[in-house]
ZAROSE-384922 format. One record per residue (C-alpha): chain; residue in one letter; x, y, z. Coordinates in pm, 1 decimal, always signed. Last residue first. Layout:
BEGIN
(site 'A'; 'A'; (X; Y; Z))
...
END
This chain:
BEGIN
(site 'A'; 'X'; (+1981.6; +526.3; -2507.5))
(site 'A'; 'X'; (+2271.6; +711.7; -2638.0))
(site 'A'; 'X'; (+2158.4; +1037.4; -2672.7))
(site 'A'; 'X'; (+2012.9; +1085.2; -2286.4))
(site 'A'; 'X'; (+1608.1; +1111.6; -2233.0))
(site 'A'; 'X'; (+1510.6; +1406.8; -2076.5))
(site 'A'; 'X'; (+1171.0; +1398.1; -2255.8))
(site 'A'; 'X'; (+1146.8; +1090.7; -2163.8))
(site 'A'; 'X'; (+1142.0; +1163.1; -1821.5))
(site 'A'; 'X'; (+889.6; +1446.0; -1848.3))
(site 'A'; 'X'; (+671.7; +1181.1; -2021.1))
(site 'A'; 'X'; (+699.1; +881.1; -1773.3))
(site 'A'; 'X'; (+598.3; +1131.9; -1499.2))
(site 'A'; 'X'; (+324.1; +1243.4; -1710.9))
(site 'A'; 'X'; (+182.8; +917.2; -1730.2))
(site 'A'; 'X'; (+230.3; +857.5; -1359.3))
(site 'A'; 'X'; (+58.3; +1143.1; -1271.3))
(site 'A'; 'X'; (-213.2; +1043.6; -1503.4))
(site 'A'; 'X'; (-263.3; +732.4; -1338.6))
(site 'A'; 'X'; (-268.8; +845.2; -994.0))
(site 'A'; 'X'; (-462.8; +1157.6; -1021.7))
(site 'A'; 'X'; (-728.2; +915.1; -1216.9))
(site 'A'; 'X'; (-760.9; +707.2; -895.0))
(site 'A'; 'X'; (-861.5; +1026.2; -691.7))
(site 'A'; 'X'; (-672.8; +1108.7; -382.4))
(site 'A'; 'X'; (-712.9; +1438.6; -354.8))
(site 'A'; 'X'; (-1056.4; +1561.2; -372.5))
(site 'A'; 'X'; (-1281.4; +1225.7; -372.9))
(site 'A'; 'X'; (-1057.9; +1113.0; -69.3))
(site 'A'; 'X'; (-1119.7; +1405.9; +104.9))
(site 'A'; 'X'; (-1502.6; +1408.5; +55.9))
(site 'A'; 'X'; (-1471.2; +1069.4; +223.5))
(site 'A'; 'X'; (-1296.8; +1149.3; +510.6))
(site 'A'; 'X'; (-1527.2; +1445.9; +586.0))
(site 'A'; 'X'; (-1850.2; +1247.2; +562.7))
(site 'A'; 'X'; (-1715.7; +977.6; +800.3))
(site 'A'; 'X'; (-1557.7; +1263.6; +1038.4))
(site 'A'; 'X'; (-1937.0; +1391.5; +1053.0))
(site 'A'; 'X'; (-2097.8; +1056.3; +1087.4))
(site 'A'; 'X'; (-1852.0; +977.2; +1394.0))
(site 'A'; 'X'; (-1922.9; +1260.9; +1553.0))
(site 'A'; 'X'; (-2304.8; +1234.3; +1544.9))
(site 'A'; 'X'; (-2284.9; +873.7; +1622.4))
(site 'A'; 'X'; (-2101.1; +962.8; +1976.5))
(site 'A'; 'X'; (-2010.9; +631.9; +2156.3))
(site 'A'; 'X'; (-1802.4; +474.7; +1940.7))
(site 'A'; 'X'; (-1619.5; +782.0; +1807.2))
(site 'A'; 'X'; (-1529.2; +857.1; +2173.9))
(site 'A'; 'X'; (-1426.2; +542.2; +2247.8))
(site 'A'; 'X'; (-1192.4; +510.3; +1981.8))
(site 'A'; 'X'; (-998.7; +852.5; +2071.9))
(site 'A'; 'X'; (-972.7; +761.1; +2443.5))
(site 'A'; 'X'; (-849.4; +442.3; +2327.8))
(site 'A'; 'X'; (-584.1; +571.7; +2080.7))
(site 'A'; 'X'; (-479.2; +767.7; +2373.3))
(site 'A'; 'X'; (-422.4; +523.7; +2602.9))
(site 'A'; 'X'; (-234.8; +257.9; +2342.3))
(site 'A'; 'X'; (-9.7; +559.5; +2277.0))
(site 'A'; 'X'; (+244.7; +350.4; +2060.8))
(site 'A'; 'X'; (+273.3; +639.2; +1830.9))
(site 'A'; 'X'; (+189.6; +963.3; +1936.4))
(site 'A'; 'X'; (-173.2; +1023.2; +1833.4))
(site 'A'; 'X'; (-391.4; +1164.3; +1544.3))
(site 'A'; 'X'; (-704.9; +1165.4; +1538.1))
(site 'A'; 'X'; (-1014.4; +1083.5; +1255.8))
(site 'A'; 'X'; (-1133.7; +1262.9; +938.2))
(site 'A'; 'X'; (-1155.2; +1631.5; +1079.9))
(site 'A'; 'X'; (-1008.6; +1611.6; +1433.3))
(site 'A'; 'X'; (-643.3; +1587.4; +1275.4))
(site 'A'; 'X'; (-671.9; +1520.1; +917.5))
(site 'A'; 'X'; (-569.3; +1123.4; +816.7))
(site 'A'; 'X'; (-452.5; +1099.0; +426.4))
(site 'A'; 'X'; (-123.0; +1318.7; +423.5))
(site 'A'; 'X'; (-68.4; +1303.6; +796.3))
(site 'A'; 'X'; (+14.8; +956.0; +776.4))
(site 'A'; 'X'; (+360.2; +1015.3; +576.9))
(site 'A'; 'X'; (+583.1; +853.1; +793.0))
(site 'A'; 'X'; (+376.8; +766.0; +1187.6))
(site 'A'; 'X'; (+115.0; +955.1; +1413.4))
(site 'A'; 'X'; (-34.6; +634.4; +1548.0))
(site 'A'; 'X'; (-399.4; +629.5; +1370.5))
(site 'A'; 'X'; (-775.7; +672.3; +1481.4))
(site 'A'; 'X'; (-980.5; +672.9; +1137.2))
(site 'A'; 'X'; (-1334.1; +777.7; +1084.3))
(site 'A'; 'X'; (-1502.8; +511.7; +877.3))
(site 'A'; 'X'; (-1686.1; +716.9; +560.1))
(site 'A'; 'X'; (-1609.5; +434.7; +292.2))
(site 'A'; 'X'; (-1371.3; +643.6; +156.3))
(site 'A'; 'X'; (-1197.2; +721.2; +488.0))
(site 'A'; 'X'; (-1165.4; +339.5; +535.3))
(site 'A'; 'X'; (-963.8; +277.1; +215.7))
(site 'A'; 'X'; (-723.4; +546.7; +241.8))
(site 'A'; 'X'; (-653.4; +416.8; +615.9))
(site 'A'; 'X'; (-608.0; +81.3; +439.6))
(site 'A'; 'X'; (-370.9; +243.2; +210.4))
(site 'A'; 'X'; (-159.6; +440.3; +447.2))
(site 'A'; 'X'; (+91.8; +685.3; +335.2))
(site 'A'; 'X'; (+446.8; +641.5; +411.8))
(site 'A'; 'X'; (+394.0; +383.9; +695.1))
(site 'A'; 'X'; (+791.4; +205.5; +754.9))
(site 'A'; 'X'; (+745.8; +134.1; +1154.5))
(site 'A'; 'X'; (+525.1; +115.1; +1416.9))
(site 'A'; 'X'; (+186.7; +79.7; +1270.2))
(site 'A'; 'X'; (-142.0; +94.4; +1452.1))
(site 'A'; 'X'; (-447.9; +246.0; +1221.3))
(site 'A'; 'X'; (-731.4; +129.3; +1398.1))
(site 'A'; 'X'; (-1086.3; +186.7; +1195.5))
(site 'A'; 'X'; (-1376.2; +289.9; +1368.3))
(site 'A'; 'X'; (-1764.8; +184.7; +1266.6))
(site 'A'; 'X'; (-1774.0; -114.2; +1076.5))
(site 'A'; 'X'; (-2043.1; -250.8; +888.4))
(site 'A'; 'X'; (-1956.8; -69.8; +554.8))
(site 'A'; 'X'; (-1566.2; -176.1; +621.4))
(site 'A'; 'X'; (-1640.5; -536.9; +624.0))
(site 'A'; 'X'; (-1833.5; -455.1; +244.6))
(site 'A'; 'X'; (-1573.0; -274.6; +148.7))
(site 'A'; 'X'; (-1314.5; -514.0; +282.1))
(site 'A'; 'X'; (-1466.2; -815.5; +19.7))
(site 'A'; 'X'; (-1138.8; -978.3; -134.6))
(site 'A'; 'X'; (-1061.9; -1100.9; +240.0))
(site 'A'; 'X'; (-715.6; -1249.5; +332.6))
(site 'A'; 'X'; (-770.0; -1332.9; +688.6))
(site 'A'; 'X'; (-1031.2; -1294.1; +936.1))
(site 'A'; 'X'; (-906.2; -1260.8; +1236.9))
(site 'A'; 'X'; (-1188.6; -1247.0; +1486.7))
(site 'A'; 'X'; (-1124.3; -1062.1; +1820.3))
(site 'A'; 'X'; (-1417.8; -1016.8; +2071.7))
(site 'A'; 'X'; (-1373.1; -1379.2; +2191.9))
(site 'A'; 'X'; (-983.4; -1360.4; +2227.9))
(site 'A'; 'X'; (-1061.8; -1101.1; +2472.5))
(site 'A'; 'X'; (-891.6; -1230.8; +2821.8))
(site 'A'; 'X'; (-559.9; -1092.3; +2743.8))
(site 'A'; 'X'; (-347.3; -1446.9; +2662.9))
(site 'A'; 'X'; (-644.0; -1522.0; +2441.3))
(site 'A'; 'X'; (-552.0; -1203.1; +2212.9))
(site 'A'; 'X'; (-177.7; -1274.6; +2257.3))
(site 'A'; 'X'; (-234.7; -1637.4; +2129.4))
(site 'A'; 'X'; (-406.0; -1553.9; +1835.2))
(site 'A'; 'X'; (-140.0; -1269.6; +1768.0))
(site 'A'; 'X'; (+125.1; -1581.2; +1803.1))
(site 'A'; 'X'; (-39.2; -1757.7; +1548.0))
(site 'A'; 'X'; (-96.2; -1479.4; +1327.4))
(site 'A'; 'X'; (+211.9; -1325.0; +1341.8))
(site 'A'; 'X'; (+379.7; -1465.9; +966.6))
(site 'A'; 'X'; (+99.9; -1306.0; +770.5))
(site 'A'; 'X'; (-272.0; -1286.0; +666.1))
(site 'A'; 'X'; (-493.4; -987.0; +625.3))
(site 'A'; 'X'; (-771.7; -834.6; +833.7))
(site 'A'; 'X'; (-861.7; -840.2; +1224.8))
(site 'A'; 'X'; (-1177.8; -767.9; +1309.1))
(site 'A'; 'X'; (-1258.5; -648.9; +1651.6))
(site 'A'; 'X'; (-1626.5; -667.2; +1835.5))
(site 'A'; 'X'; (-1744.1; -437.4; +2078.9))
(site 'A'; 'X'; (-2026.1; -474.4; +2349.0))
(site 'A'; 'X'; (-1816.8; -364.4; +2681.0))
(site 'A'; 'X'; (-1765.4; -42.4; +2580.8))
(site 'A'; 'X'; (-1575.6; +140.4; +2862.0))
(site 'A'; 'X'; (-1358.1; -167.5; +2909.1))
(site 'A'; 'X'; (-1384.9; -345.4; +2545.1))
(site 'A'; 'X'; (-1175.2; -61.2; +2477.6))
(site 'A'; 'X'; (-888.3; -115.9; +2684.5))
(site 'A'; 'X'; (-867.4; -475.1; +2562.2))
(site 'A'; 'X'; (-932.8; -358.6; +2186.4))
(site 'A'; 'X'; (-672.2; -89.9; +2226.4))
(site 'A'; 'X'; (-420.1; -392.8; +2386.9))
(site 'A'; 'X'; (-490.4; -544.0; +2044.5))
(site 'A'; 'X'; (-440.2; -314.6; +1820.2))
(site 'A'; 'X'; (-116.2; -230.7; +1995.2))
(site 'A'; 'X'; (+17.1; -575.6; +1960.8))
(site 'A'; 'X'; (-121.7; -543.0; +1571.4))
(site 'A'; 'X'; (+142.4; -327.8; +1516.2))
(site 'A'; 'X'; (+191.9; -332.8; +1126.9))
(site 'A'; 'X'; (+550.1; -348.5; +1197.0))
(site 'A'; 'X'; (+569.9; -733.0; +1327.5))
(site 'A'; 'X'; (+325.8; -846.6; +1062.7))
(site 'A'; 'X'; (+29.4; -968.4; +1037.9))
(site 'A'; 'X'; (-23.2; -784.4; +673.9))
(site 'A'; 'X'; (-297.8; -477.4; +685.8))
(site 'A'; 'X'; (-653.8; -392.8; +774.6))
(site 'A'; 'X'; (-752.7; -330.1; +1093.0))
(site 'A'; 'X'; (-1150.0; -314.6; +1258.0))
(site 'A'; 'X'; (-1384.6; -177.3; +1513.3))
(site 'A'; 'X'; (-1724.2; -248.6; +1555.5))
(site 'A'; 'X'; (-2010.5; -102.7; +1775.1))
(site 'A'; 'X'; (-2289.0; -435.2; +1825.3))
(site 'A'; 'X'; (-2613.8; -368.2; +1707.9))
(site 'A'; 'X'; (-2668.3; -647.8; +1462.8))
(site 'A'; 'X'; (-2497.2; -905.8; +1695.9))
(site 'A'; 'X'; (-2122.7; -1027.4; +1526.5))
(site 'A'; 'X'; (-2139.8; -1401.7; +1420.4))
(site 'A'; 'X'; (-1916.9; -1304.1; +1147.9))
(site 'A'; 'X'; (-2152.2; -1437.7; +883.1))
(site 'A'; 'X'; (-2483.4; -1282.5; +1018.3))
(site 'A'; 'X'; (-2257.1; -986.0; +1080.1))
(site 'A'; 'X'; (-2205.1; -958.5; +711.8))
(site 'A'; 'X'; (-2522.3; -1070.0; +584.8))
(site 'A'; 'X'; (-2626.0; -729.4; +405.1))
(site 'A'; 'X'; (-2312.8; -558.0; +330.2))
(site 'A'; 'X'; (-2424.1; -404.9; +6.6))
(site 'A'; 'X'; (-2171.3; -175.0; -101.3))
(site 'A'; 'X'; (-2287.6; +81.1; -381.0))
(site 'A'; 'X'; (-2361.1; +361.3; -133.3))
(site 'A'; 'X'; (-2103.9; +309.4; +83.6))
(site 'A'; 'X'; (-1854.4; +341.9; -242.7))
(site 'A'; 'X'; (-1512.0; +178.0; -227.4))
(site 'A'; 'X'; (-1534.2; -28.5; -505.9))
(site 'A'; 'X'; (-1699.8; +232.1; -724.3))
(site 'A'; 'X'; (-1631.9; +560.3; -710.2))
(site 'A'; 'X'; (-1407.4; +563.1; -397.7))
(site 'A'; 'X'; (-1113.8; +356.7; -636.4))
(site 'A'; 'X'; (-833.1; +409.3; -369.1))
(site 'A'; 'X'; (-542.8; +588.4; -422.3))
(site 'A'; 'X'; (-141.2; +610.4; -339.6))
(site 'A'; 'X'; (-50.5; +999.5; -375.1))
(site 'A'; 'X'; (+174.4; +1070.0; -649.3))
(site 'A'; 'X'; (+515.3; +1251.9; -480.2))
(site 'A'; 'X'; (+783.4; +1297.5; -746.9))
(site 'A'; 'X'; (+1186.9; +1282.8; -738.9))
(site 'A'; 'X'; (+1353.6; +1397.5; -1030.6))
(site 'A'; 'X'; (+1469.8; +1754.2; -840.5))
(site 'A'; 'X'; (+1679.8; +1459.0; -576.5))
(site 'A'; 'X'; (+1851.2; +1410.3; -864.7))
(site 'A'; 'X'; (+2213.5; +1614.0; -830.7))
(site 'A'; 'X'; (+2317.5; +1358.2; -551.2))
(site 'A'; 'X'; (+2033.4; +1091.4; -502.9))
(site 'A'; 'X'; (+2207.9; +900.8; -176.8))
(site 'A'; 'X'; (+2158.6; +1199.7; -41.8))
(site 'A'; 'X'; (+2099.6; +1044.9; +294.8))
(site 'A'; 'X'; (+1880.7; +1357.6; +443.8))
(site 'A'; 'X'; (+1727.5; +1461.8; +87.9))
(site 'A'; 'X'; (+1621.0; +1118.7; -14.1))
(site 'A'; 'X'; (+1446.0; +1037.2; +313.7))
(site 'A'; 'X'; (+1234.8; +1350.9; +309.6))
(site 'A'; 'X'; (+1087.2; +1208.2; -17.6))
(site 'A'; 'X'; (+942.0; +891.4; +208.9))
(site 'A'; 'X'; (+737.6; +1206.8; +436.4))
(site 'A'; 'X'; (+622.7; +1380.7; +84.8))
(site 'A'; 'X'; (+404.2; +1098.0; +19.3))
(site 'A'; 'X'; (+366.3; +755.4; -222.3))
(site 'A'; 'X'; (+762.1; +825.9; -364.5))
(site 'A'; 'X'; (+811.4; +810.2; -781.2))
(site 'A'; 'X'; (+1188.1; +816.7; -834.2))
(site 'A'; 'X'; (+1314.9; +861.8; -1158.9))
(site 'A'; 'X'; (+1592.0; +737.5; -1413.9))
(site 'A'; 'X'; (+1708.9; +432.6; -1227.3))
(site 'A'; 'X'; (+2048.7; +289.6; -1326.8))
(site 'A'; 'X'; (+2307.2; +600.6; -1291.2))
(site 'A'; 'X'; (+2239.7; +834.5; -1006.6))
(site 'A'; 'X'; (+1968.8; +605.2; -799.4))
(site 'A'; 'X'; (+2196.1; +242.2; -831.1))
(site 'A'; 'X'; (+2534.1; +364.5; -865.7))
(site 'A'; 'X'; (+2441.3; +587.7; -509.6))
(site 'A'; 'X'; (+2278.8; +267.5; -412.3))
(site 'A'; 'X'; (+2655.6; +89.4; -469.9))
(site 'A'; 'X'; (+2837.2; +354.0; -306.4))
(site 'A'; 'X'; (+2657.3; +372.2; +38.0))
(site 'A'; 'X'; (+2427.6; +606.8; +121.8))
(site 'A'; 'X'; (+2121.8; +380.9; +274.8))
(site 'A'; 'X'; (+1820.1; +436.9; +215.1))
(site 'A'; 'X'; (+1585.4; +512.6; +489.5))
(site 'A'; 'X'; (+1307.2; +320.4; +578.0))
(site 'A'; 'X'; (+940.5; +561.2; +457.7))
(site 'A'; 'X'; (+783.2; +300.4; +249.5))
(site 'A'; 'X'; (+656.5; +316.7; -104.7))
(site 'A'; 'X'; (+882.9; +374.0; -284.3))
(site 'A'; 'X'; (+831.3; +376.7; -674.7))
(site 'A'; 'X'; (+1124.9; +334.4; -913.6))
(site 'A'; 'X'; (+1156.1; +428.9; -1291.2))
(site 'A'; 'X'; (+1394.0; +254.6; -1527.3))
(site 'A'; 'X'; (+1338.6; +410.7; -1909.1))
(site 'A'; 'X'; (+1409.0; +176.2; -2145.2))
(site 'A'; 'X'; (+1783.7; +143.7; -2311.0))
(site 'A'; 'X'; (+1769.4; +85.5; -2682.3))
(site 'A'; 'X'; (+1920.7; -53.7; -2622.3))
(site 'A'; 'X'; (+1929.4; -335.4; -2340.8))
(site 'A'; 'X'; (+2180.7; -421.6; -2062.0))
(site 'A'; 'X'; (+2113.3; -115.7; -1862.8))
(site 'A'; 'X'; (+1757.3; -243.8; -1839.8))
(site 'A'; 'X'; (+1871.0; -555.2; -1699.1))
(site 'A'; 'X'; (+2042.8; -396.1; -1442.2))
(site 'A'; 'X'; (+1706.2; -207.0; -1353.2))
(site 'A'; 'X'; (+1545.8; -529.2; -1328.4))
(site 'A'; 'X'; (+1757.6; -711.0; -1099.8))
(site 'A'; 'X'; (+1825.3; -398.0; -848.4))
(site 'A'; 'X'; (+1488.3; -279.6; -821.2))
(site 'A'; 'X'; (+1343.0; -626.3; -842.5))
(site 'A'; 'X'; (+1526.4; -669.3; -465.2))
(site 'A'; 'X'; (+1460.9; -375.2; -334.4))
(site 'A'; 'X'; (+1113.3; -291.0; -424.3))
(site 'A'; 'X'; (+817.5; -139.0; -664.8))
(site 'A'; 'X'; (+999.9; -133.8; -1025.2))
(site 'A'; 'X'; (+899.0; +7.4; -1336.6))
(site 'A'; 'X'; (+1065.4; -88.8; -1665.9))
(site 'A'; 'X'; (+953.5; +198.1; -1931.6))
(site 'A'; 'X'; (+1049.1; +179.8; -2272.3))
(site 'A'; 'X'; (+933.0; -237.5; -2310.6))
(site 'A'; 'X'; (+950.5; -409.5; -2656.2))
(site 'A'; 'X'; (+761.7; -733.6; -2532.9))
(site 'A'; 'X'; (+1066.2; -956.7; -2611.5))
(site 'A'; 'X'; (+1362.4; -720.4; -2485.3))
(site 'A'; 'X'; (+1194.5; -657.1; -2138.8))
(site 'A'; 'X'; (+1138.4; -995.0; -2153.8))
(site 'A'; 'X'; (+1454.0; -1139.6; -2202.6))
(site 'A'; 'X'; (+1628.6; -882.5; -1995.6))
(site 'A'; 'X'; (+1413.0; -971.6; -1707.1))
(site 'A'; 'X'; (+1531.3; -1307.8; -1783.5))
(site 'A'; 'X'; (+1903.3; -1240.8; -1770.7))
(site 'A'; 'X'; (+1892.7; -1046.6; -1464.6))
(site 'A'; 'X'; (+1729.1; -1363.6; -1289.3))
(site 'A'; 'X'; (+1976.8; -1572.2; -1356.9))
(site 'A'; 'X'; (+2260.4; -1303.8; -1275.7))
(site 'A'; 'X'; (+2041.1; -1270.4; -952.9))
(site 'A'; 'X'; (+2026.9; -1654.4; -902.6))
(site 'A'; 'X'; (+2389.8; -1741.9; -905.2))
(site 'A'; 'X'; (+2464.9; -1444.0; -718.6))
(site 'A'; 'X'; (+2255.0; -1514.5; -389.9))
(site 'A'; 'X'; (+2147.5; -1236.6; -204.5))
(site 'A'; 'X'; (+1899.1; -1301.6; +86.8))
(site 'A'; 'X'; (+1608.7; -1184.2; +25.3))
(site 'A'; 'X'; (+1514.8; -1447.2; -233.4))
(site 'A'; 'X'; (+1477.5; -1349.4; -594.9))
(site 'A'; 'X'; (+1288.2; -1598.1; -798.1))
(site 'A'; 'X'; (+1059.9; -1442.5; -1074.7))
(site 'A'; 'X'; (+895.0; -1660.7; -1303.4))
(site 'A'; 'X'; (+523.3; -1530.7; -1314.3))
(site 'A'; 'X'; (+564.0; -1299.7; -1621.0))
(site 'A'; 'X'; (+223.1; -1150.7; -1638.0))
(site 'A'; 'X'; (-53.6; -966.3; -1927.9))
(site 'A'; 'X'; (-348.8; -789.1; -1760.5))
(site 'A'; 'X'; (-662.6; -1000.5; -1807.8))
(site 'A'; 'X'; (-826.1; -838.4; -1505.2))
(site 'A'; 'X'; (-841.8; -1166.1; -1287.6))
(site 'A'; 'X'; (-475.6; -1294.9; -1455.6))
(site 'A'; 'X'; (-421.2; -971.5; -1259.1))
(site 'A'; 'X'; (-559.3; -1062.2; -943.9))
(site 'A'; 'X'; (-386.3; -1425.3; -960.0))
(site 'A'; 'X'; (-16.1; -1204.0; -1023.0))
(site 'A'; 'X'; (-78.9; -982.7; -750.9))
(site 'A'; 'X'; (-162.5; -1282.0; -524.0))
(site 'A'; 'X'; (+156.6; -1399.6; -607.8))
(site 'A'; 'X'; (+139.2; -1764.3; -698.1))
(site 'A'; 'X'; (+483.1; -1762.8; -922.3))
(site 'A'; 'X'; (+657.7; -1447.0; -835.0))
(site 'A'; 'X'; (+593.6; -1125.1; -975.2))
(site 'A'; 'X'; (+607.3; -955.5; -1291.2))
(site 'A'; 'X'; (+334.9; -722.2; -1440.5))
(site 'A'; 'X'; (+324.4; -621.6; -1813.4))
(site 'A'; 'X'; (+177.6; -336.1; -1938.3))
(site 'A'; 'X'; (+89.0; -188.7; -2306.7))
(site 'A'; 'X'; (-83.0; +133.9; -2317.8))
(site 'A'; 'X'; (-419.2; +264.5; -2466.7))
(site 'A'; 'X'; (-541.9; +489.0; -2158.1))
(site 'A'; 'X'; (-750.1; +191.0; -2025.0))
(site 'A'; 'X'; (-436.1; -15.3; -2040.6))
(site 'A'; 'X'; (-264.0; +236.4; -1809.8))
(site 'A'; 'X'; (-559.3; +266.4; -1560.0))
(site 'A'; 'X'; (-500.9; -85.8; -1483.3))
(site 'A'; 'X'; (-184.1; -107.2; -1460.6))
(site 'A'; 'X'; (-189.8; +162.2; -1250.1))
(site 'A'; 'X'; (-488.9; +0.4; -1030.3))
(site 'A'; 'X'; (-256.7; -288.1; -1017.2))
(site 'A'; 'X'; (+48.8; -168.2; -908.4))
(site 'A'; 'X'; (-139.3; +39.0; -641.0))
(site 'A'; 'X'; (-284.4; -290.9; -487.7))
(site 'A'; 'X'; (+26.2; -469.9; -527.6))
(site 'A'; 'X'; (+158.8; -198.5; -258.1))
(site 'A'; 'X'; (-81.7; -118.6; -41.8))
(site 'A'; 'X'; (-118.2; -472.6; +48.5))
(site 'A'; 'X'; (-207.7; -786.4; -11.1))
(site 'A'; 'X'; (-104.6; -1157.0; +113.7))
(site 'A'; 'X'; (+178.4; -1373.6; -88.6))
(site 'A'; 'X'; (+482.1; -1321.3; -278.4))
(site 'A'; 'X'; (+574.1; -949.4; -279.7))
(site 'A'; 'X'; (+837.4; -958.8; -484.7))
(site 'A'; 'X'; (+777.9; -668.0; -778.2))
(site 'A'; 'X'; (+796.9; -594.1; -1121.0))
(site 'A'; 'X'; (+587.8; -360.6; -1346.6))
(site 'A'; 'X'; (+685.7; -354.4; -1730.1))
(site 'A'; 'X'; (+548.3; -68.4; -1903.2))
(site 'A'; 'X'; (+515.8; -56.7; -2287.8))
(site 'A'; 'X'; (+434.0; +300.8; -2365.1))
(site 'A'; 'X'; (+252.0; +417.7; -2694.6))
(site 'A'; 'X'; (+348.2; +786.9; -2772.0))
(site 'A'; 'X'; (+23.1; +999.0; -2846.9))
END
């Protein structure tokens, strides 16, 4: 079996997502399989901490701002190249924008040449301009998307010409064997901790406090909530740029008591376990849904604005509801029904996680990524 030697990069800097947290259960599933992975991120990533966790090998000396700078790109290029030359890399996998472009020039600047293979993971367009045509036709190899709804994107910019057939959708994952596994979770304290009554319904979010994530809407749900059941609590996950003024909009509505943000919390399952609904409220760039991933598998029924690739993880009156986004009244109506009917809520629990065994299986992730690498080295041009 042909050794690879994948090198990972991405720019998330701080907080966690769906993203890191796919890049790391690859690489982890990779190394498990007998293959060589590096992961590159900036210094004090939480990616990079998590994988120093798992003993997965990093480069922690990545620099790119947002906003372009030449100096520091061509400084940057030559490092990547550095390493990708050093640690013998054939496949250089990037996550974003900005290490897309860096590492996938560096790439070209080796030979052998490695393979350059791109995951997207949100649903913005891309833009078909001439230097992101140079960028998908000639630099990166193959396109790895996290739902059908972000390959929809390729086809109506064709910014992918004659490629769009070397465009695959692998499924984002959750581990629902083990981490998130009700009956391996002890959450015994939780609501001790929280200050949160033992019989009190809960509803929580999971995701970056930031301006797409929609926490507004989460929060005028919880107010309109709170109205038919006056006992619930809301827990806010995750950190972000928002939080302050979030705070603020959550006192500024009267409930600031029945909200708790909670921050950046390495023990969701165990939040999740005591929870009851989870509030999916994006506005903007969903292709999947982690977090909703995440809740299904620990048998929370999800209520999520209909956005990107949604659909693929949240089933319509089987594993939660669906509703227009920025319906705050409907996603109420949708909540409050869950909270009040057990019976329900047990049954969409069940549901969600049965999905999550059957498609969305951690080893379905890994291997399709293995035999994505394959088929694309197979294809492999002469000259590399």
């Amino acid at each position: 079996m042909e050794e690879f030697r994948v090198l990972h990069t991405n720019m998330h800097k701080g907080g966690w997502g769906g993203q890191p947290n796919r890049i790391l259960t690859v690489a982890r599933g990779l190394r498990k399989r007998g293959h060589y992975v590096v992961i590159a991120a900036p210094k004090g990533a939480t990616l990079i901490k998590r994988a120093r966790e798992e003993e997965i090998p990093v480069f922690d000396d990545l620099r790119l701002p947002k906003k372009f700078n030449p100096v520091t790109y061509v400084r940057e290029v030559a490092r990547l190249r550095r390493l990708i030359k050093r640690e013998k890399i054939n496949v250089v996998h990037t996550h974003g924008s900005q290490d897309t472009w860096a590492a996938a020039v560096a790439a070209w600047l080796v030979r052998p040449r490695p393979l350059v293979v791109r995951t997207r993971h949100n649903i913005f367009p891309v833009k078909n301009h001439l230097f992101n045509r140079v960028l998908y036709r000639r630099l990166i190899d193959g396109v790895i998307v996290v739902s059908d709804a972000v390959t929809q994107v390729f086809r109506q910019t064709g910014v992918l010409g004659e490629k769009v057939d070397q465009v695959v959708t692998i499924h984002s994952v959750v581990d629902a064997l083990n981490r998130f596994n009700p009956e391996k979770v002890d959450h015994s304290g939780v609501r001790e901790e929280l200050r949160i009554p033992p019989d009190a319904p809960v509803v929580v979010k999971v995701a970056r406090l930031a301006r797409e994530k929609g926490h507004v809407y989460f929060l005028d749900a919880a107010r309109g909530i709170l109205e038919e059941v006056p006992d619930a609590f809301f827990l806010a996950l995750g950190e972000g740029p928002l939080r302050g003024f979030l705070e603020n909009y959550a006192r500024k509505l009267g409930i600031k008591d029945r909200v708790k943000f909670l921050g950046l919390r390495k023990d969701v399952p165990r939040i999740l376990k005591t929870s009851h609904v989870f509030l999916f409220t994006p506005i903007a760039g969903e292709s999947l849904g982690t977090a909703a991933l995440e809740a299904l598998a620990m048998e929370v029924p999800v209520v999520a604005f209909d956005v990107g690739g949604i659909k693929a993880s949240v089933r319509h009156g089987e594993t939660g509801f669906l509703v227009k986004p920025e319906d705050v009244g409907s996603l109420v109506g949708h909540a409050v029904t869950l909270l009040k009917d057990q019976e329900l809520r047990r049954r969409m629990g069940r549901a969600g996680r049965q999905w999550m065994l059957e498609a969305f299986s951690e080893n379905s992730l890994v291997e399709g990524n293995l035999e994505f690498y394959r088929r694309l080295m197979e294809k492999k041009s002469p000259e590399r």
